[in-house]
C-alpha positions as CSV (number, residue, x, y, z in Angstrom):
1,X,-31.5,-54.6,42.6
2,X,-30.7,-50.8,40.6
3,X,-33.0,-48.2,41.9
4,X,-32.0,-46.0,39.4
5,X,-33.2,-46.3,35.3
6,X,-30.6,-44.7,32.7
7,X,-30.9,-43.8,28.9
8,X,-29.4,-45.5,26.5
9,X,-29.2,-43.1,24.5
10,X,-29.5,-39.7,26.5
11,X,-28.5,-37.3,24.0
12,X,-30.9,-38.8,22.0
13,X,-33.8,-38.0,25.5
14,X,-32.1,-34.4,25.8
15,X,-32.9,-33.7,22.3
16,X,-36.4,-34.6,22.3
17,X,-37.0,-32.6,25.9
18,X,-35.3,-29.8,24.4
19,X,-37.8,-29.9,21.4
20,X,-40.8,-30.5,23.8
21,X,-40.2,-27.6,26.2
22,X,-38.6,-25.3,23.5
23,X,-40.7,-21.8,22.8
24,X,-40.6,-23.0,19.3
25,X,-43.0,-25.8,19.8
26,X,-41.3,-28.3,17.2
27,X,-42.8,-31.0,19.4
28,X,-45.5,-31.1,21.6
29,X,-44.7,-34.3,23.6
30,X,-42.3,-37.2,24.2
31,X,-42.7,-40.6,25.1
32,X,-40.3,-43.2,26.8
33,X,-40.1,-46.8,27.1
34,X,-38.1,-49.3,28.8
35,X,-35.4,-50.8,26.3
36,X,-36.6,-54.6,25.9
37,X,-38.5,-54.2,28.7
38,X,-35.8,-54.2,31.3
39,X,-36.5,-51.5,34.4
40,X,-33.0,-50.1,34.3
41,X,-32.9,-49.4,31.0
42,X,-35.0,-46.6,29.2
43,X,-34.9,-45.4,25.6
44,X,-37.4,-42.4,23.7
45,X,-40.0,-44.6,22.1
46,X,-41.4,-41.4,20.0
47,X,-42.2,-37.6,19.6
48,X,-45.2,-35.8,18.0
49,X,-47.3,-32.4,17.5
50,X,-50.5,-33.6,18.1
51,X,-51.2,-34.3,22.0
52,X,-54.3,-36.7,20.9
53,X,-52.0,-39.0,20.0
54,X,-50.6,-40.0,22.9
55,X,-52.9,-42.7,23.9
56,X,-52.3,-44.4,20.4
57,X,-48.7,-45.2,22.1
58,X,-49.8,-46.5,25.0
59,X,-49.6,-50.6,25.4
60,X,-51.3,-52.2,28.2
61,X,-48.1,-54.6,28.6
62,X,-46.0,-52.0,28.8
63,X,-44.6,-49.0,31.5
64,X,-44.7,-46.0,29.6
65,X,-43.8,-42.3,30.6
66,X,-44.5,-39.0,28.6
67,X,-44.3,-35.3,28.9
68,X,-47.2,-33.3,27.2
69,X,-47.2,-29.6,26.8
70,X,-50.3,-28.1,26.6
71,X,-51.5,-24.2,26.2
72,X,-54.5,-22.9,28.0
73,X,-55.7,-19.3,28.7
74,X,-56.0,-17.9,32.2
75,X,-57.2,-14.3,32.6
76,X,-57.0,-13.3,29.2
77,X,-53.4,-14.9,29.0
78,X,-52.3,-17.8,27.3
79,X,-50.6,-20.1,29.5
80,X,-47.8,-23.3,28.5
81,X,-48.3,-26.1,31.0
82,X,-46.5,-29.7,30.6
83,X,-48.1,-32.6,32.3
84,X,-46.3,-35.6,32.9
85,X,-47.2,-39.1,32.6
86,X,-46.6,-42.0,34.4
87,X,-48.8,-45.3,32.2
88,X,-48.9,-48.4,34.1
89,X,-50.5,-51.0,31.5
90,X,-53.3,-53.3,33.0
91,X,-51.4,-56.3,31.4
92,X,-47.8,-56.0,33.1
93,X,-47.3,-58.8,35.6
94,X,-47.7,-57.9,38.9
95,X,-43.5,-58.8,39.7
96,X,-42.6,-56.4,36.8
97,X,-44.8,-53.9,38.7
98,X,-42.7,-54.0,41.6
99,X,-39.4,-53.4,39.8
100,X,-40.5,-50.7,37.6
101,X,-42.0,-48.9,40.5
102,X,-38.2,-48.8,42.5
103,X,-36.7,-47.0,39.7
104,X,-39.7,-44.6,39.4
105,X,-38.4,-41.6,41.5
106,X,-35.4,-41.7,39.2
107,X,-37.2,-41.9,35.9
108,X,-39.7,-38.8,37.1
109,X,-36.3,-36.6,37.8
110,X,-35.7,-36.8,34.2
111,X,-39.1,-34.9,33.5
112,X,-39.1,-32.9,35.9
113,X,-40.5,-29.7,36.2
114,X,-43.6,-30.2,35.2
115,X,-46.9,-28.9,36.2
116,X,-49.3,-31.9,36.8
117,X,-48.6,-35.3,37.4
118,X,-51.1,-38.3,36.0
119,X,-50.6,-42.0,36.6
120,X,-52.6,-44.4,34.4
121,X,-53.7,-47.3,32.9
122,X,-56.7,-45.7,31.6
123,X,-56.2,-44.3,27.6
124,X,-59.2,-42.3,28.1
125,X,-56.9,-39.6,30.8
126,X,-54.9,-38.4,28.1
127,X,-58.4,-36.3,26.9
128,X,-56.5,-32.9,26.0
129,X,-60.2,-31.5,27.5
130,X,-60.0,-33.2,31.0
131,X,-56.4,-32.4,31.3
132,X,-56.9,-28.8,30.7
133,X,-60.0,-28.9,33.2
134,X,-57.9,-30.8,35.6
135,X,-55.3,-28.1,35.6
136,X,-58.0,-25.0,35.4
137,X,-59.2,-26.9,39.1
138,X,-56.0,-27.3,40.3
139,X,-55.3,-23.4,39.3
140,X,-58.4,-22.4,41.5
141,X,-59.1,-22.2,44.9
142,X,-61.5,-24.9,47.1
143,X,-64.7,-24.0,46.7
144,X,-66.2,-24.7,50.4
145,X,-68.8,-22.4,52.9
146,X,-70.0,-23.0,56.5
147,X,-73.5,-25.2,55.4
148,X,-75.5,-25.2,58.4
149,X,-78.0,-23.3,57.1
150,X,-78.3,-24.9,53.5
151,X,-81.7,-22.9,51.8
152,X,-82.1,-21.6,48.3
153,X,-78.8,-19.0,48.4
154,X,-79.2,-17.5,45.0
155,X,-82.3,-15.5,43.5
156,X,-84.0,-16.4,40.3
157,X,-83.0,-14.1,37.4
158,X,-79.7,-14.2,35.3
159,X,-76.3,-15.1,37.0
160,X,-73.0,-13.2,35.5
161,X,-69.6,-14.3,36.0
162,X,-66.9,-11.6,37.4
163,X,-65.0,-13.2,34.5
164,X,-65.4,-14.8,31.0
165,X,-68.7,-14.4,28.8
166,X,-72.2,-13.6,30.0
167,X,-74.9,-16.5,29.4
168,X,-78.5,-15.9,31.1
169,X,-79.5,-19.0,33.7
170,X,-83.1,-19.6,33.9
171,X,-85.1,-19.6,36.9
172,X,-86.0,-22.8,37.0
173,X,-82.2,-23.6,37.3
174,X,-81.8,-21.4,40.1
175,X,-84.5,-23.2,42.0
176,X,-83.6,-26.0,41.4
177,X,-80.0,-25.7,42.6
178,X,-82.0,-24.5,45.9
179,X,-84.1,-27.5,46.3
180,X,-80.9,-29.9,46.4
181,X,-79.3,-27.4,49.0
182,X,-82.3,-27.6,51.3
183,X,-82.2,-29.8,54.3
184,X,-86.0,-30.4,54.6
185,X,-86.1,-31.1,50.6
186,X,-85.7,-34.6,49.1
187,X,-83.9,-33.7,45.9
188,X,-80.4,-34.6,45.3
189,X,-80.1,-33.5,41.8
190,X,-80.4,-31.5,38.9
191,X,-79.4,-31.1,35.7
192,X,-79.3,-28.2,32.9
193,X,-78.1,-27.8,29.6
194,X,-77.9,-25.0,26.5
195,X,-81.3,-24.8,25.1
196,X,-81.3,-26.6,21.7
197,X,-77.7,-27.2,22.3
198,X,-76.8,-23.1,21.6
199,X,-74.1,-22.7,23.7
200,X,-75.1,-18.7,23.3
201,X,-77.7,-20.1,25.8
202,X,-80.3,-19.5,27.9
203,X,-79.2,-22.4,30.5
204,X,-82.4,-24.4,31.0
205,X,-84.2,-26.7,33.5
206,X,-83.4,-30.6,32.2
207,X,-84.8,-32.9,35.6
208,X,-84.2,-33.0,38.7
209,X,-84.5,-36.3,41.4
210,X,-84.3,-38.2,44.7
211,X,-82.4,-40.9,43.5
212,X,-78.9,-41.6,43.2
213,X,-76.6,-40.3,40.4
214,X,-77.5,-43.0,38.2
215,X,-80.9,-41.4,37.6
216,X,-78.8,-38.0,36.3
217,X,-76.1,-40.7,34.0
218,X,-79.9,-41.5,32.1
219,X,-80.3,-38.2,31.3
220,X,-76.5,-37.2,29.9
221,X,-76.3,-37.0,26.2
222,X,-73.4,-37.4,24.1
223,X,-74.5,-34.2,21.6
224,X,-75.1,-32.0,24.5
225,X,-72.8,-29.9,27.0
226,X,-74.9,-30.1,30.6
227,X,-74.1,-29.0,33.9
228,X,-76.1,-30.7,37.2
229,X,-75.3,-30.8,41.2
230,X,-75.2,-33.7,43.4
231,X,-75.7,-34.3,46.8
232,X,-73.7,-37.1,48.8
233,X,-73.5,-37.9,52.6
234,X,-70.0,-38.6,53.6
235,X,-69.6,-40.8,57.3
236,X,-66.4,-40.1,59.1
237,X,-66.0,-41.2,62.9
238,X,-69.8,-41.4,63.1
239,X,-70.3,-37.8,62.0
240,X,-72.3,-37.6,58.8
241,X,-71.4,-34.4,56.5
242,X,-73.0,-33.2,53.4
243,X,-70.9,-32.8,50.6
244,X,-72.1,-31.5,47.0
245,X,-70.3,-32.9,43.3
246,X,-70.9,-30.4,40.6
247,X,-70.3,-31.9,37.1
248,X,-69.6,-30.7,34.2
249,X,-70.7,-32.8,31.2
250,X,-69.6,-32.1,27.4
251,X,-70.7,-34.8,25.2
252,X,-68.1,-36.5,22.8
253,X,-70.6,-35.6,19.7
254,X,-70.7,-31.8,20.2
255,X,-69.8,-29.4,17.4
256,X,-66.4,-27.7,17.2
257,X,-67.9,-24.5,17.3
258,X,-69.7,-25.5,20.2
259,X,-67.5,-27.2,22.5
260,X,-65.2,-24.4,22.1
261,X,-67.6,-21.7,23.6
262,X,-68.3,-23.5,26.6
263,X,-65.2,-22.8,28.6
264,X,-66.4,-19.1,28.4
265,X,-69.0,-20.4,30.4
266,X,-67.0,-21.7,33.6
267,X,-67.1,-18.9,35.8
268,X,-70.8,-18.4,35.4
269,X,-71.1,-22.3,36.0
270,X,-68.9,-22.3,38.9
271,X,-70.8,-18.7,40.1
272,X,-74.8,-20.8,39.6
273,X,-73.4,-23.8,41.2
274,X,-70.9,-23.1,43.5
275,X,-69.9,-23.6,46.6
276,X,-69.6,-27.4,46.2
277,X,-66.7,-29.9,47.8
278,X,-65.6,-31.7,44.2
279,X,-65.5,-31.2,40.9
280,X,-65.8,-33.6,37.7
281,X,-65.6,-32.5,34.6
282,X,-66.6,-36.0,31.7
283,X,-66.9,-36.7,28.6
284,X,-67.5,-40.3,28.8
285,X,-70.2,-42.0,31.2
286,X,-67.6,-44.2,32.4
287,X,-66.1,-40.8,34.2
288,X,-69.2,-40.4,36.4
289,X,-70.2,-42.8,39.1
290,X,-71.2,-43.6,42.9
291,X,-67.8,-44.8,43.3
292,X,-65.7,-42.5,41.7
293,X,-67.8,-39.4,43.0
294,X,-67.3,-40.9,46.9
295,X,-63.3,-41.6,45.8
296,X,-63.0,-38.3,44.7
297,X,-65.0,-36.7,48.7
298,X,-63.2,-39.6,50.3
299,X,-59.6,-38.0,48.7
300,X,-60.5,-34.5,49.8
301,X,-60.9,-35.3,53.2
302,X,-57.7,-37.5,53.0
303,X,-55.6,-34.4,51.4
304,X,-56.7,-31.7,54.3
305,X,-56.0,-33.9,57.0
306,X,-53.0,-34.3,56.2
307,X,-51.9,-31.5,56.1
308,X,-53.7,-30.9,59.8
309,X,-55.8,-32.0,63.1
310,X,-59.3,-32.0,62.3
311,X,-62.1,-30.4,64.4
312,X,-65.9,-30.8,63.9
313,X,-68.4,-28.3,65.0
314,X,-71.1,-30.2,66.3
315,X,-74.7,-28.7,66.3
316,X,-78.1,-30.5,67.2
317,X,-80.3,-30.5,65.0
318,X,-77.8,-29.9,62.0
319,X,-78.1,-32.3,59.5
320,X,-74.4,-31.0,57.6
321,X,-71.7,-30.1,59.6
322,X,-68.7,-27.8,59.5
323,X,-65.1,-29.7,59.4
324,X,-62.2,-27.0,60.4
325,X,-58.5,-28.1,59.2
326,X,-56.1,-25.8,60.6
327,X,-51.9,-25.9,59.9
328,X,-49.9,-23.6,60.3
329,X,-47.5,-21.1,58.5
330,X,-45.3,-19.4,60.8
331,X,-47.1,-18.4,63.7
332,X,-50.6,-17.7,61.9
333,X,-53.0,-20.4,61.6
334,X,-54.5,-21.3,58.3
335,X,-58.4,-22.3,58.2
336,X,-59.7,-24.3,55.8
337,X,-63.5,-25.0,56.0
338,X,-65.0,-28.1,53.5
């Protein structure tokens, strides 16, 4: 059996790259196929301008690859990224599976470099906004602190960011946020959102609960953008650690004007509700649940180990506890605390 896949046409593929990663912009992505659906063979199925319509190429009994490029701003900078796609449709037979995953590694040469990698069979992970996000999180550094002693660690009043646009957070919020951070308090949630859905703000106060994050997924609405805290418990060789989800919500329904003046908003987000372990950022309910939030700890934890031994600090009568992952570059050690 080949392990390797081939064009059969590849001046036809160097063309269309060329387009894609050209300054110019003539395209903006570049999908592949396999020719008659034979794993060795592989031929450009189309190119386009508009990244939104790359899930309209997708088939769910096919194996599909693309290279997006996508622009962001970073610092006051605007930024060319190109993510590459590797779509695994739900309805290829299991055997096919097998044979179109050998010649993989030869078929993701091809595209490479690229910035982020996304395998799917999900239409809904070619969102140009959870891309960008994903790459804005990748772009950033962990967000972790030492929570032994998890009380109230902001004051009430109005939270800036160092950068991107001021918005004023309401008190409420910041107490909130406090009560889910407390040991001795039973709330594992909030939730806020722009008052009357201005994104020129105040943040405001929506709920808050003891239950699990089915409680908040009542509360999410598809005209608003909201921003809420979770608290999980996470079980690893009988230690039990705390781990907080902070999730960004912007409904499917919210104006342009809108949805375009809330990435201003991330660092001042990120500053209220920070430090926290994960980070989701949805647009559909489908993107939030029990399962995926405890995936998404369980993956962390996976990702730092290894790269390391793990050490846990163990203190009585500490409810969350410190995990240290240390590697090493050189002869320093590097620390990483979640």
């Amino acid at each position: 059996m080949s392990t390797t896949a081939d064009f059969i046409d590849g001046a036809n593929f160097e063309e269309a790259m060329k387009s894609v990663r050209s300054d110019d912009k003539v395209d903006n992505y570049l999908v592949v196929g396999h020719e008659e659906d034979d794993p060795t063979r592989l031929t450009v199925v189309t190119t386009g301008q508009d990244v939104e319509e790359l899930a309209n190429h997708m088939k769910d009994t096919k194996v599909m690859y693309a290279l997006a490029r996508y622009q962001s701003t970073f610092d006051m900078s605007n930024t060319v990224k190109f993510v590459y796609f590797h779509w695994i449709g739900e309805n290829v037979p299991y055997v096919k599976k097998g044979r179109y995953g050998v010649v993989h590694g030869s078929v993701e040469e091809k595209f490479s470099p690229y910035h982020l990698f996304i395998e799917t069979s999900n239409v809904d992970d070619f969102c140009t906004e959870k891309i960008i996000q994903q790459r804005e999180d990748r772009r950033g550094a962990l967000h972790s602190r030492n929570y032994r002693n998890r009380g109230p660690i902001q004051k009430a009043g109005f939270e800036v960011a160092k950068t991107g646009a001021k918005i004023e957070i309401s008190p409420e919020v910041l107490s909130d946020i406090g009560e889910v951070r407390a040991d001795d308090n039973d709330t594992r949630w909030c939730l806020s959102q722009y008052e009357n859905g201005n994104a020129k703000g105040p943040i405001v106060s929506v709920s808050k609960g003891s239950g699990d994050i089915s409680e908040m997924k009542d509360l999410l609405q598809s005209n608003s953008a909201m921003y809420g805290i979770y608290r999980v418990t996470d079980t690893v060789d009988d230690i039990t650690t705390v781990k907080f989800v902070f999730i960004t919500w912007v409904g499917n329904e919210i104006k342009p004007m809108t949805k375009a003046k809330i990435p201003t908003h991330k660092g001042v987000a990120e500053q209220t509700y920070g430090p926290y372990h994960v980070a989701i950022f949805a647009t559909e309910l489908s993107d939030i649940s029990e399962n995926i939030i405890m995936d998404k700890v369980s993956q962390l934890l996976c990702r730092l180990l290894t790269l390391s031994s793990v050490k846990y600090d163990i203190i009585p009568g500490v409810t969350c506890l410190t995990s240290e992952f240390y590697s090493f570059r050189g002869s320093q050690p590097l620390l990483w605390k979640i």
